[in-house]
C-alpha positions in Angstrom: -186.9 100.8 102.1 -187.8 97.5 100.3 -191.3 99.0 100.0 -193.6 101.5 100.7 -196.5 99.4 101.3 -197.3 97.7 104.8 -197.7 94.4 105.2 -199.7 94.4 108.6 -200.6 97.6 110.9 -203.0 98.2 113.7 -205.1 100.8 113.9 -208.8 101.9 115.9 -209.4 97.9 116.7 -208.6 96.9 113.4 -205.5 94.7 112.1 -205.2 95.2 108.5 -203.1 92.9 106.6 -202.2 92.5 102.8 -203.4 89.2 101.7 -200.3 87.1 100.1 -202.8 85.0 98.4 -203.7 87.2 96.6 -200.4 88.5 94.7 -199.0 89.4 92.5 -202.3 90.0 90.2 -203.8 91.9 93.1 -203.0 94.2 95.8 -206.1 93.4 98.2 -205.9 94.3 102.2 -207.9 92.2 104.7 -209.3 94.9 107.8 -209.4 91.7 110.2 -211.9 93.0 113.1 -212.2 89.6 115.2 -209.7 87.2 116.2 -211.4 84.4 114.3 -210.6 86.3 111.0 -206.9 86.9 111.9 -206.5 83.2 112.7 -208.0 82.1 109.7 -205.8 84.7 107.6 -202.4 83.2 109.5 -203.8 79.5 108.6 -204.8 80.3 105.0 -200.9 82.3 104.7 -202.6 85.4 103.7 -200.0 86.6 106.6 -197.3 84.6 106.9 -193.5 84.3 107.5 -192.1 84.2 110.9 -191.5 87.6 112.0 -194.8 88.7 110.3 -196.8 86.1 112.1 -194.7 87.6 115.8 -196.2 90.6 115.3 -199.7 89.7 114.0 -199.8 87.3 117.6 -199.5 90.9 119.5 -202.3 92.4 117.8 -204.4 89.1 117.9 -204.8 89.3 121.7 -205.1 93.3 121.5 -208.1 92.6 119.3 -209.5 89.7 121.7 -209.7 92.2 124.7 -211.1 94.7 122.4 -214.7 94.0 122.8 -214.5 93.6 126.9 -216.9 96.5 128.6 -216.1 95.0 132.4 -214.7 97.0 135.1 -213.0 93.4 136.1 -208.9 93.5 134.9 -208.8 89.9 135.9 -211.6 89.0 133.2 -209.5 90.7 130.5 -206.5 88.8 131.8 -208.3 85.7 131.5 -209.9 86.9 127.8 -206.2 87.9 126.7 -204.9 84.3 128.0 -207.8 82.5 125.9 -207.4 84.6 122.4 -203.4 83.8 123.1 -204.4 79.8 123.2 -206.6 80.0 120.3 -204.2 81.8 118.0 -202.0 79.3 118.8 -203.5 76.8 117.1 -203.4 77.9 114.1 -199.4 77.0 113.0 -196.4 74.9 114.5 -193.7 75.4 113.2 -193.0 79.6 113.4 -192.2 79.9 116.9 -192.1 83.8 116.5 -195.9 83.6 116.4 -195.6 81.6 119.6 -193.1 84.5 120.8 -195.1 87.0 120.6 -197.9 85.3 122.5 -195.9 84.6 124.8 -194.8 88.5 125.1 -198.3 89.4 125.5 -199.4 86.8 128.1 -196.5 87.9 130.1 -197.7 91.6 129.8 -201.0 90.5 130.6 -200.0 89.1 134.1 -198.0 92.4 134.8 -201.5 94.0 134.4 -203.6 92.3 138.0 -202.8 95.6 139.6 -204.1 97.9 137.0 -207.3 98.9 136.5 -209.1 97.7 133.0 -208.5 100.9 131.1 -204.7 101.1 132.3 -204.2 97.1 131.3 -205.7 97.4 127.6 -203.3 100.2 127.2 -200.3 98.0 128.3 -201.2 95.6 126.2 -201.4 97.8 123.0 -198.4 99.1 123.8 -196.6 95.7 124.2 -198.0 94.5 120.9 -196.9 97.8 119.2 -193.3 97.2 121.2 -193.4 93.5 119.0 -193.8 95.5 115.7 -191.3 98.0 116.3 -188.9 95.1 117.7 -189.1 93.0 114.5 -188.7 96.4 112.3 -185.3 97.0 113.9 -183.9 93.3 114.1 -184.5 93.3 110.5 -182.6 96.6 110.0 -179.9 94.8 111.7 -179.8 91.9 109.7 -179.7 93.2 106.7 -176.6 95.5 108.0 -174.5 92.7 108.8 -175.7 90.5 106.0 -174.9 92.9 103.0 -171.1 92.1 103.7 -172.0 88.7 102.4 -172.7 89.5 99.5 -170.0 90.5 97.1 -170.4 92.8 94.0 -171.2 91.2 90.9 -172.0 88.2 92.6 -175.2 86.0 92.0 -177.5 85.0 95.4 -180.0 82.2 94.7 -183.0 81.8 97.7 -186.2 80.3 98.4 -189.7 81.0 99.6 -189.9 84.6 100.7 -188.3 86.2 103.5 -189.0 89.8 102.6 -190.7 92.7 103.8 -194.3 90.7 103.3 -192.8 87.8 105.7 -192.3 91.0 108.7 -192.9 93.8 109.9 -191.2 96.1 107.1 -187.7 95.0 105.6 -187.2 91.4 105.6 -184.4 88.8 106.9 -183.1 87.6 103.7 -184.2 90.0 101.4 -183.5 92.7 103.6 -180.1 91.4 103.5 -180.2 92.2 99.7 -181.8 95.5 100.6 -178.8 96.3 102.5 -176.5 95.5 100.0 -178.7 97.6 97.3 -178.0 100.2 99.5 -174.4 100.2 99.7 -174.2 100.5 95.6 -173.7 96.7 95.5 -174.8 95.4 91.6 -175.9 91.9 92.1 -178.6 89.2 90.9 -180.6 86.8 92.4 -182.2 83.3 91.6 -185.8 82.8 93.3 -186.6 79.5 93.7 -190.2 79.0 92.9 -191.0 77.1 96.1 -193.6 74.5 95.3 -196.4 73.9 96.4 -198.0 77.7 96.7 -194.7 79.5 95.0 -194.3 82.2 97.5 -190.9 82.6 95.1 -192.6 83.2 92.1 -195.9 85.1 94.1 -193.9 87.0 96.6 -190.4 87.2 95.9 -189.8 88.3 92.5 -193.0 91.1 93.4 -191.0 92.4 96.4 -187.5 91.9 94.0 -188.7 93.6 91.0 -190.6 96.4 92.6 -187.0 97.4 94.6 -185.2 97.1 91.0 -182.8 94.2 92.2 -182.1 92.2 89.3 -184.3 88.9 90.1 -184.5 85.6 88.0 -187.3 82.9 88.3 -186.6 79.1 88.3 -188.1 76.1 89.2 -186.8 74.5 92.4 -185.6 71.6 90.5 -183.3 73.8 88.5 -181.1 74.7 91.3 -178.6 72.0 91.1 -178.0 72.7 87.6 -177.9 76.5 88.1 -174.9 75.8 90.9 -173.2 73.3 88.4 -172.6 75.8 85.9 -171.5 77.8 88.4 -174.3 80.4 88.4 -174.8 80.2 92.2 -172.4 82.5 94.9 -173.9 82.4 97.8 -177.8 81.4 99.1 -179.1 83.2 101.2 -182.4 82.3 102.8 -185.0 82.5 106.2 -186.2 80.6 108.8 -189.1 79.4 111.1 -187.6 77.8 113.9 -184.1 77.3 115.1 -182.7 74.9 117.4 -180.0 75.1 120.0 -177.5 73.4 118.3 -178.6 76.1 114.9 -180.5 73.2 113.1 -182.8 76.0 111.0 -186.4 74.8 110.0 -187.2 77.0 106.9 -189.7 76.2 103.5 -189.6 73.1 102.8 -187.0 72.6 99.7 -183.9 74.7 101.7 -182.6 71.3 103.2 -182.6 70.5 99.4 -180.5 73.5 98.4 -177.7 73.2 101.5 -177.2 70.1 100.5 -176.1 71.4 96.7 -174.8 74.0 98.3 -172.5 71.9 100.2 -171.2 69.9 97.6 -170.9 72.7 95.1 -168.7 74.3 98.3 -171.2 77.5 97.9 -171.5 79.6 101.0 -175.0 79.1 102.5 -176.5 81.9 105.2 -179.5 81.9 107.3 -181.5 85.0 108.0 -183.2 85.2 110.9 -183.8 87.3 114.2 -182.9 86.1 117.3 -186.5 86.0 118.3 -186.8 82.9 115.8 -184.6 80.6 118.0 -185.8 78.1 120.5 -183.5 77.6 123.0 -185.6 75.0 124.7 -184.7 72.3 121.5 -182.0 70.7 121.6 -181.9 69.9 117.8 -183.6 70.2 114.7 -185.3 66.6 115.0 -187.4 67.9 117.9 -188.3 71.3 115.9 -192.6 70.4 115.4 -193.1 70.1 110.9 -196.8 71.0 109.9 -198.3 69.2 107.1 -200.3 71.0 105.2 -203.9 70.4 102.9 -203.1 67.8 100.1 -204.9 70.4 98.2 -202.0 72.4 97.9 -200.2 70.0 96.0 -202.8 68.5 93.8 -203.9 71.5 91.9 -203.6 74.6 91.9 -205.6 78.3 91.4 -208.8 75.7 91.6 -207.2 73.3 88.7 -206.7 69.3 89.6 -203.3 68.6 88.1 -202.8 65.1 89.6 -204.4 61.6 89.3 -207.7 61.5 91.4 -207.2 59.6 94.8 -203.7 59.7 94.9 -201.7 60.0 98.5 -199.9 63.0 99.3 -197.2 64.0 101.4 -197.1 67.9 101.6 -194.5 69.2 105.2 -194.8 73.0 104.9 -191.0 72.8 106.0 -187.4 70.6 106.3 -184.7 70.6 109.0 -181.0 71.7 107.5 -178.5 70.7 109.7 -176.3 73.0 111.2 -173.2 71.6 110.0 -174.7 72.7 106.4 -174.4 76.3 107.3 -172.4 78.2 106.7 -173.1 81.3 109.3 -176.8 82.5 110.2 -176.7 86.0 109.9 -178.4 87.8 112.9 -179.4 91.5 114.3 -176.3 91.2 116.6 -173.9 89.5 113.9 -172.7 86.5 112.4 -172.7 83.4 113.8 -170.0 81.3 112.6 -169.2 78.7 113.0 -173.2 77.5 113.6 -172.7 75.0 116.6 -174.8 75.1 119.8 -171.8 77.2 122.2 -172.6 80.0 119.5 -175.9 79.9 119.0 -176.1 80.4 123.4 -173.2 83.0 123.0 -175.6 84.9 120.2 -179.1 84.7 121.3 -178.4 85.3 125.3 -180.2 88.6 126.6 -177.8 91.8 126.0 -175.0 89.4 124.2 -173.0 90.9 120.9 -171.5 88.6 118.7 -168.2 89.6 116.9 -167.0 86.3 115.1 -164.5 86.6 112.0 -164.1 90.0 112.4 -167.8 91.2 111.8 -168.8 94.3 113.9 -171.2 93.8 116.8 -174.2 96.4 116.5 -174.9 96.6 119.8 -178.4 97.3 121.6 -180.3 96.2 118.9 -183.4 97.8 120.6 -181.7 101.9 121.1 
């Protein structure tokens, strides 16, 4: 495992999560006990990352029927529907947070015929089914994506898309799990990822505390790191794909497939098949959210810019599919990344076998 320590669990009407703000200088767990303290924890990024953000959606609504003491199963319906809307609000651009909502409202409607004790145990149960989804789509990935990697080869990526961005093993980091695993002897470059360095915060912690070999650098060093030919492959997350593949991911991975590109480096995306949105066309439709200009201003409470100045601060950019070189998935590889692919991938009990990589199956056995 990439670690022993959880990054969210439920447990007697309490959601415990590890706040990311926090780290590395402190290992400090939130006990959220109200759905107003969850949201607030998913809008401050003390949770975050797309998978993570699935799961915590689940046990969002469990903790908004929580406090119902009616006989009425409609009433809890309705209370599940509301705490689903509200959490909503709180991010855009993940659409595994709106996935999992989605999951539970859909449980929730199953439940008219039940009786209120019978429905609040469905709906724990289809929240933990979320969690233990997300734990083995991540296994997955990270089998099929340790064959990208090659030994002795350097990986460079971005943000963090480890165990603290799901449920337990991470989509790009798990990949490097994986090939950790297999005996592989590798290095990676973490981008810093301005402007709240989840690289530097997040990634080298999860890195370092698995033994992989990890190297900081600041996210304008990248282009000079691939020029002297320091780069082999990146491999990084996402937020929200497309139909067509266009991957929304921390902003500053557009940035690095375009180096990528014309340094003719291999460039993957991580992600689950639960982070795809079928019902966009492209990556120009995918919704960006802009975040406080706090965030880039200062930072740990210090002003580092010119009072009154304008900022522009999108929590994430759009790479192109035609920048990609395969997004690596619980059910393979897909590669090429155009939209017939993406369908052929991401369709209900579909395997995907392209360039010889080995279809896993039922990724839910």
């Amino acid at each position: 495992m990439s670690t022993a320590i959880p990054t969210i669990r439920y447990s007697q009407g309490i959601v415990k999560l590890i706040d990311q703000t926090r780290l590395p200088h402190k290992l400090v767990f939130i006990n959220c006990r109200d759905v107003a303290t969850l949201w607030e924890a998913i809008k401050a990024l003390r949770v975050r990352g797309a998978p993570a953000l699935g799961v915590a959606a689940g046990f969002g609504v469990v903790l908004g029927i929580k406090t119902y003491r009616g006989e009425d199963v409609g009433e809890l319906i309705a209370i599940a529907h509301q705490t689903a809307e509200y959490l909503a609000t709180s991010r855009p651009t993940a659409v595994n947070l709106f996935y999992g909502l989605s999951r539970m409202r859909r449980r929730a409607e199953l439940c008219r015929r039940m009786d209120v004790k019978a429905a609040r145990k469905a709906l724990i149960a289809e929240a933990f089914a979320i969690y233990e989804e997300d734990r083995a789509l991540c296994r997955n990935i990270g089998r099929y994506g340790a064959a990208v990697i090659k030994n002795g080869q350097s990986v460079l990526t971005v943000c963090n898309a480890g165990a603290l961005a799901t449920a337990d093993y991470g989509t790009a980091l798990g990949v490097m799990y994986s090939a950790k695993a297999l005996g592989k002897n590798f290095k990676v470059y973490a981008c810093e990822t301005r402007p709240l360095l989840q690289g530097a915060r997040l990634t080298t912690w999860e890195l370092m505390r698995a033994k992989i070999d990890v190297t900081l650098i600041c996210d304008n060093m990248a282009a000079t790191l691939m020029q002297q030919g320091k780069v082999d492959v990146v491999i990084t997350g996402a937020d929200r794909i497309s139909a067509n593949g266009d991957s929304a991911n921390k902003i500053g991975t557009y940035m690095l497939a375009v180096l990528a590109k014309y340094h003719k480096i291999p460039f993957y995306i991580a992600a689950p098949s639960t982070t795809f949105d079928l019902s966009i066309t492209d990556g120009s439709k995918i919704p960006i959210e802009e975040r406080h200009p706090d965030e880039v201003t200062g930072f740990g409470g210090a002003r580092t810019a010119t009072p009154g100045v304008k900022v522009y601060n999108p929590a994430f950019d759009v790479t192109d599919h035609s920048l990609i070189t395969g997004i690596i998935t619980e059910r393979g590889i897909i590669a090429p990344v155009n939209r017939r692919n993406v369908k052929l991938s991401v369709s209900v009990g579909s395997t995907l076998e392209p360039r010889g990589v080995r279809s896993c199956g039922n990724a839910f056995r």
